[in-house]
Structures are given as structure tokens and as C-alpha cells.
N, C-alpha and C positions, 0 to 999 in steps of 0.2 A: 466177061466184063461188061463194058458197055455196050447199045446196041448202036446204031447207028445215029437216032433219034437223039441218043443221049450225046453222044460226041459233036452232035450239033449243038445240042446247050449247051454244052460246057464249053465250046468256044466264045460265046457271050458272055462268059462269067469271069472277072478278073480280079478281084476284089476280096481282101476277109470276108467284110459286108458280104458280098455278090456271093459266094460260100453258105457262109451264117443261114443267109435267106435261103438260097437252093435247098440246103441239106436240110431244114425246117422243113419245110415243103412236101419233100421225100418223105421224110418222117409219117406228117401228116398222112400223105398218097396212101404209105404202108400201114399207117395205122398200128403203130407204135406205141407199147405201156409205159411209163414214166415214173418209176416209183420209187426207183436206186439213188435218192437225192437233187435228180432233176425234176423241176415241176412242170414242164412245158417240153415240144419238139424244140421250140427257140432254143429255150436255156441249152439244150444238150445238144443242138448243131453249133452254139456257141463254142461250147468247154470242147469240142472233137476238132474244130478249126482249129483253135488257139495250140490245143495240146498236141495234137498229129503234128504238129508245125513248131513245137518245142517254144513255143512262146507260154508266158504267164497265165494264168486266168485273172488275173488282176491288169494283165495291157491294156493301157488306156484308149478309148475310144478311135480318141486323135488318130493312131494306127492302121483302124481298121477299112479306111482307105487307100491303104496298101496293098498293090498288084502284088500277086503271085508269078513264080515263073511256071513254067510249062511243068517241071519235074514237082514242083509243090502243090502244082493243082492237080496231079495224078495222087499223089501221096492222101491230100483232100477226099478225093473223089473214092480212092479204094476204101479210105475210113469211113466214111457215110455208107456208102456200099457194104459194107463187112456189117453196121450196124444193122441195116437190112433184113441182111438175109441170116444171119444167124441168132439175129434176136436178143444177143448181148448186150447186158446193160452198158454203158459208155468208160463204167469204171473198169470194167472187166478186159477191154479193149484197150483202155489205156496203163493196164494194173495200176490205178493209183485211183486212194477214195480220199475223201476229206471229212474231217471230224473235228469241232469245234476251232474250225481256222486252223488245223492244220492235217498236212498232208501224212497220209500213210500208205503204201504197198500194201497191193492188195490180188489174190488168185483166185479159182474158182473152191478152193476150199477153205473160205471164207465167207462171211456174210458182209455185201455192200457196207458200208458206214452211213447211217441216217438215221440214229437212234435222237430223239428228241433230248434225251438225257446230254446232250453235249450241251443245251441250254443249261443246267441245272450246274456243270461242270463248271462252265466261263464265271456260271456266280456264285461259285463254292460252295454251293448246296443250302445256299442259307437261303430260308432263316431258320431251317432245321440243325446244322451246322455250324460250331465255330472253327473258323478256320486254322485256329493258331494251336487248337488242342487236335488236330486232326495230325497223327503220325504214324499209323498204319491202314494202310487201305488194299480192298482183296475187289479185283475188276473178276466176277464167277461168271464162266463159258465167254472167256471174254476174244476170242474169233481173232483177230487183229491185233488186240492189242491197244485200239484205239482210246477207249475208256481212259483202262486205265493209265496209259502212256500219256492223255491230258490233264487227268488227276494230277499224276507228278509235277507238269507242268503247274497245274491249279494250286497245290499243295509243295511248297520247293524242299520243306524237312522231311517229309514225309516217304515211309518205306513204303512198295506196294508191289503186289503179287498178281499177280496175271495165271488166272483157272483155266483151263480146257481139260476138257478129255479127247480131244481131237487131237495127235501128236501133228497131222500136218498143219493146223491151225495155229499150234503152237511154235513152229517152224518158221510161218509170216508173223506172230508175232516178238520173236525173235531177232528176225530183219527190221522189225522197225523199234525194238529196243535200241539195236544197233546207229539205226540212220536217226535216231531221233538223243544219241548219244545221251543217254538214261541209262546207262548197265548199272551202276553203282549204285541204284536206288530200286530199281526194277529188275524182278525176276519173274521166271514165267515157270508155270507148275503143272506136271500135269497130272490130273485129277475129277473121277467124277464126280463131279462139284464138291463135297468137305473132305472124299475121303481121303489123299492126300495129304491134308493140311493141319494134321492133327494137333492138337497144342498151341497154335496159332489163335490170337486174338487180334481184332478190329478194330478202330474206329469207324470205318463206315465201310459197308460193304454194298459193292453196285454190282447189277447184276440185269443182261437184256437176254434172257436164257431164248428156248426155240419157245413161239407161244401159240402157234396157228393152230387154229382146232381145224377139227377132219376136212367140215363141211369146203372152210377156207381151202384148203389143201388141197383138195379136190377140182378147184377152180382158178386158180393160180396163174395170174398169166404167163405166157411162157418167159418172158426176161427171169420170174425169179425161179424155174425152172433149171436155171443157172447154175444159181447155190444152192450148198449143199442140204438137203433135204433134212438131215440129222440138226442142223439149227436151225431149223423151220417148224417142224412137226413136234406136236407134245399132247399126243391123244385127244379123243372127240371130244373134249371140251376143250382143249390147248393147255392147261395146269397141270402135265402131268410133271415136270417140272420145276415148277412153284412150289407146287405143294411138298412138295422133298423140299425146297431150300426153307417155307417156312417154318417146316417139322425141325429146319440143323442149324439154321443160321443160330438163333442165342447165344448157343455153346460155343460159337466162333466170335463175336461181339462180348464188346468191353462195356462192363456197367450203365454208361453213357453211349454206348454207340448206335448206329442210324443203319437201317434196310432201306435202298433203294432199288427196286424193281421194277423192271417193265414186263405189261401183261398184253400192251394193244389192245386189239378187238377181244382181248378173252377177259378184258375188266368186267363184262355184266357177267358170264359166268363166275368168276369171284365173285363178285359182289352177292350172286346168287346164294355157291354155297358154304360162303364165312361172311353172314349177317352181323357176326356180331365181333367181328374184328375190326376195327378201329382205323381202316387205310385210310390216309390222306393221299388225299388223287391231286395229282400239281397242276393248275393251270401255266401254261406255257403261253408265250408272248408270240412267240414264231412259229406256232402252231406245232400240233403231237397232241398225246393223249395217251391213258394208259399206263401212267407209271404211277406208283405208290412209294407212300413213304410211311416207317414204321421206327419207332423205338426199340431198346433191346429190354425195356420191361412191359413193353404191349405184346411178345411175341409169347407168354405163357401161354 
């Protein structure tokens, strides 16, 4: 555990605050990736105080001039510590990610939740999207669960189906059908992406498949080392994926329905080699990039 040096600091430290700062710090020291939803050391020594300590992420400030006792600044201190040295992202550590405001359970056979498309979700997809004709929706490799478990939320009439070909993925997202009390509207299927699903039509079908081309892969810091490499990788240019869902989606979409996909860094490769396909790329307010939005009579 600690050395001695360290048990001397931490006797100066009493405080959320006085925590929040330390475990930053360390971060920094260790040199630490940040990609899992947190954008700083701050933010994620923030969310590991609060959350090791069973408090909100939402506790107001006021608070966090609140001493610890001896057993909660060990409790502190192992969490930071564990972040360290095994390089886990802080959702992984706490099994819990968050996805457009809200929470979901989350393991290592899962992918973090940080898809930009939660943006897209809070505002109903418009103005590609009317929301009131939206009544079936298909979240494809959908990991968690999260997508489309917010969809429901997004959408309250609305049926939706939840894809993997992952059965343990489809396992956490079952847990959080449950915790997020959605059964009667949400089911989860499992399936390599359409095949499954046969006879099944859309309104809108979302979809954050694996999209890291080789090179990426190859370099990876170790946090996303984590998760599971099958929703990461999608051959050396990253579409090996894509391009299956944009050969099948049609068949599964309704005269009027919407493709939303995220590609990330593998949009210039699209772009490259489907010149003449018609993606509208979304700009995003709170930063992301990489998702596409398509009709279901652009997809001939």
C-alpha cells in the first residue's frame, strides 16, 4: 500500500476538497489517459471521492469542506491507488458509467459510455427526427444498453430492441433494463447485427458499432486496454462493420426511417471510400464527432 512518505501526506489531507486535489495530483504524477468520459485528472479524482464515499456526483460544493474520518480516508486512498496502478478507467472501478444524464451499470465486458450520440438523444434526434412518429427503435452492438435504454426515455411510446452479439454484454444490459425499470418496452436480442432480427422494421436505428482501425489499435492507451477489444476493433481501416450495417440496415427501416451511426476517427476513411453517399455528419455542441445520419431511401 502506501509508503511511508505517503502516510505522511495523508495525514495533512482532511477534506473532499483536500482528496479531489491529492488524487489529481497523483493522476497527473502517474500520467494518466482520460478518455472513459472524464476530460481531466480533476474531473475523475472528483467523481472517485464522491462515488468511493457513496455520495452523489451531483453533492453540492458547500459539502466538500467536509472532513473525512480515518476509515473514509483509507477507503479514499485505496481508490486512487487501485486507479494507479491498474490503469482502470474510474467507471470500471466504480461499475457505473453515465449516458445522457443517466446512470447505467457497467463491467469490463462492456464498452465505457461516452458516445457523443447521447447529445443527439436528449434532443430527439431532430431535426432529422419527428418524435411523435418515432415507435420502434433498434440501439445495434448496443454494449449496455445505454443508447437505447435513453431512447425509451427520449421516445415514452416507443418499442426498442437492444442488439449484441456479445451474450455477456447483453447480460449488463439486461441489468440495467431492469434497474432502469423499462422491461415492458425494451428487450434485448442477441444478434450479429440484423441477423437476429429478421422481419423487424425501424424507425430509427442507432448504432456506436467497434470503429478503431488497426493503426489506432495498435496504440491504444492502456485504460481502453480494458475493454473488450471485439467492440473496439473493425479492421485496418475500422468499417469493417459499417459497411455490413450499411449493405442491411434498409431492409430493417421503415419507408421514413433514419440511420444514425458513429464511425469517430474512421469518418475520413468513409468519406474516402463512399464518395458518393450522402452522410450528414452532426455537429455537436459538447463536443464528439463522427456520427452520420442517413435516410432509408439514401441507403440504395
Amino acid at each position: 500500500m502506501l509508503d511511508h512518505t505517503d502516510n505522511s501526506e495523508i495525514k495533512h489531507l482532511q477534506t473532499l476538497k483536500d482528496f479531489m486535489r491529492w488524487g489529481a495530483s497523483q493522476f497527473m504524477r502517474a500520467d494518466l489517459h482520460f478518455g472513459h468520459g472524464m476530460a481531466t485528472a480533476l474531473d475523475e479524482a472528483v467523481y472517485l471521492v464522491l462515488r468511493s464515499l457513496h455520495l452523489p456526483v451531483d453533492t453540492p460544493e458547500v459539502y466538500w469542506d467536509g472532513r473525512l474520518t480515518p476509515v473514509e480516508k483509507q477507503i479514499v486512498v485505496n481508490i486512487i491507488q487501485k486507479r494507479i496502478e491498474t490503469r482502470k478507467p474510474a467507471a470500471y472501478l466504480m461499475r457505473e458509467g453515465w449516458f445522457a444524464g443517466l446512470p447505467f451499470y457497467i463491467n469490463e465486458s462492456v464498452l465505457v459510455p461516452r458516445s457523443p450520440i447521447a447529445e443527439l438523444v436528449q434532443a430527439q434526434f431532430q431535426p432529422w427526427v419527428d418524435a411523435d412518429e418515432v415507435h420502434d427503435v433498434l440501439d445495434l452492438c448496443t454494449g449496455c444498453g445505454c443508447i437505447g435504454i435513453a431512447c425509451a426515455y427520449a421516445f415514452p411510446d416507443a418499442q426498442v430492441d437492444l442488439s449484441d452479439i456479445s451474450d455477456e454484454a447483453l447480460e449488463v444490459a439486461r441489468i440495467n433494463i431492469e434497474r432502469h425499470d423499462v422491461g415492458a418496452r425494451v428487450n434485448a436480442v442477441q444478434s450479429d447485427l440484423f441477423e437476429n432480427l429478421q422481419n423487424r422494421k425501424y424507425d430509427l436505428i442507432v448504432s456506436n458499432p467497434p470503429y478503431v482501425d488497426a493503426e489506432d489499435m495498435a496504440c491504444l492507451p492502456d485504460e481502453f486496454k480494458h475493454e473488450p477489444a471485439m467492440a473496439l476493433e473493425a479492421g485496418v481501416d475500422g468499417l469493417d462493420i459499417t459497411r455490413r450495417i450499411l449493405a442491411a440496415a434498409k431492409n430493417y427501416l421503415k419507408p421514413n426511417g433514419v440511420l444514425v451511426v458513429e464511425v469517430g476517427n474512421s469518418q475520413c476513411h468513409l468519406q474516402e471510400a463512399m464518395p458518393d453517399v450522402p452522410f450528414q455528419w452532426v455537429e455537436f455542441e459538447n463536443g464528439g464527432h463522427g456520427v452520420f445520419v442517413l435516410f432509408a431511401e439514401q441507403l440504395d
